[in-house]
C-alpha positions in Angstrom: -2.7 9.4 -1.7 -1.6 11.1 1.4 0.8 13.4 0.3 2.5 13.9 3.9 4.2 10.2 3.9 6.4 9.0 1.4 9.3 6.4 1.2 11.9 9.2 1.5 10.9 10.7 4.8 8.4 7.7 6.9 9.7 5.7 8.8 9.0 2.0 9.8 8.2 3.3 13.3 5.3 6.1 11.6 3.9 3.2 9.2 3.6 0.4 12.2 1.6 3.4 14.4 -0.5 4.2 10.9 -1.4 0.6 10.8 -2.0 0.0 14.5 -3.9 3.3 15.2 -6.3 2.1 12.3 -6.4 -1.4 13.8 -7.3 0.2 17.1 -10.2 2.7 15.9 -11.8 -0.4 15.0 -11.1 -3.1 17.9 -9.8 -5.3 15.8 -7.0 -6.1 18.1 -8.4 -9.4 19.2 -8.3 -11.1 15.7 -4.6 -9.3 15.2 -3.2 -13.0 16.0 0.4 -14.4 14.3 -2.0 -16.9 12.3 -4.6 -15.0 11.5 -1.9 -12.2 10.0 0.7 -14.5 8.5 -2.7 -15.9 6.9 -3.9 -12.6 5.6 0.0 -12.1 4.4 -0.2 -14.6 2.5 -4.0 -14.1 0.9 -2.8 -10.5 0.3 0.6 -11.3 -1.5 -1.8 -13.8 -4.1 -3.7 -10.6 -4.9 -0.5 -9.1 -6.0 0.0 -12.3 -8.7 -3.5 -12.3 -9.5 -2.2 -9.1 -11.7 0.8 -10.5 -13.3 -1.1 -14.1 -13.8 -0.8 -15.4 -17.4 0.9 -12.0 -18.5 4.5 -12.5 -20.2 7.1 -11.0 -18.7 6.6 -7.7 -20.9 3.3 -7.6 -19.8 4.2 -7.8 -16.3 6.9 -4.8 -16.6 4.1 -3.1 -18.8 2.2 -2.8 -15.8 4.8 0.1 -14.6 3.4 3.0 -17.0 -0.4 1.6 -16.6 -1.8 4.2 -14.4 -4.8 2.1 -13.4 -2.8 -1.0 -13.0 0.0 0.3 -11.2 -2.8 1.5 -8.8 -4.2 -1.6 -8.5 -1.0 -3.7 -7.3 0.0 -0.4 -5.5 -3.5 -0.8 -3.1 -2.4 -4.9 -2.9 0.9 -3.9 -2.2 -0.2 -1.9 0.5 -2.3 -4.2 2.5 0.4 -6.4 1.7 2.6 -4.1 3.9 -0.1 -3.7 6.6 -0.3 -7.1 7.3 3.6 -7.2 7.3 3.8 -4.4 9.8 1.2 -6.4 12.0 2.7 -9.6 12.0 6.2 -8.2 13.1 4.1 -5.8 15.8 2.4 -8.8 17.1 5.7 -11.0 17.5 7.9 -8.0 18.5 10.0 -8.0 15.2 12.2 -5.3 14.4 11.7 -5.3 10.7 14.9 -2.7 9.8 17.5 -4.9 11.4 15.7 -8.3 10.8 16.4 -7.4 6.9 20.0 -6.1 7.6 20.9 -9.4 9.2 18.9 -11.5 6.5 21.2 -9.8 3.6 24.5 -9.9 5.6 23.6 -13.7 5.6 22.4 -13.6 1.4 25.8 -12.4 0.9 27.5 -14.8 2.2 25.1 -17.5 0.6 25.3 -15.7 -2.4 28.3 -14.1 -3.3 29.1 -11.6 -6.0 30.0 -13.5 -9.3 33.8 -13.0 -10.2 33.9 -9.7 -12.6 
């Protein structure tokens, strides 16, 4: 794991240039297409559920003090992210405010329950 970045102190900004940089070192700019990385988005988040498949749901929460497995969905999780960072790259997507907007709006579709 690199021990420079972590969620507390990266950025969105220092995770697209991670992603891209690598993407660039190996041409692969040309395939980097909306399809092609909503596809791999997609083929990446099924990896994650291959893990949980058939587990219960305390199987599935389990999974949290598994070293090995946690690594394994952490890995899937993490191309998972590439390709997210791609696909907003490619379409010009600012990711930070496109999810402050989307919960501004999931609040008003779902509001608090009385307490």
């Amino acid at each position: 794991m690199n021990a420079s970045m972590n969620d507390h102190q990266t950025t969105i900004l220092e995770l697209r240039r991670l992603v891209a940089r690598f993407v660039a070192e190996r041409n692969w700019e040309e395939f980097h297409t909306p399809k092609n990385l909503a596809m791999s988005l997609a083929i990446e988040a099924a990896e994650v559920m291959e893990h949980f498949q058939w587990s219960t749901a305390e199987e599935a929460l389990a999974a949290a003090s598994d070293e090995q497995k946690r690594g394994e969905v952490a890995d899937e999780l993490a191309d998972v992210l590439a390709y997210l960072l791609s696909l907003a790259t490619a379409l010009q997507i600012d990711l930070a405010a496109a999810l402050e907007s989307k919960m501004q709006r999931n609040a008003i579709k779902y509001p608090r329950p009385n307490q």
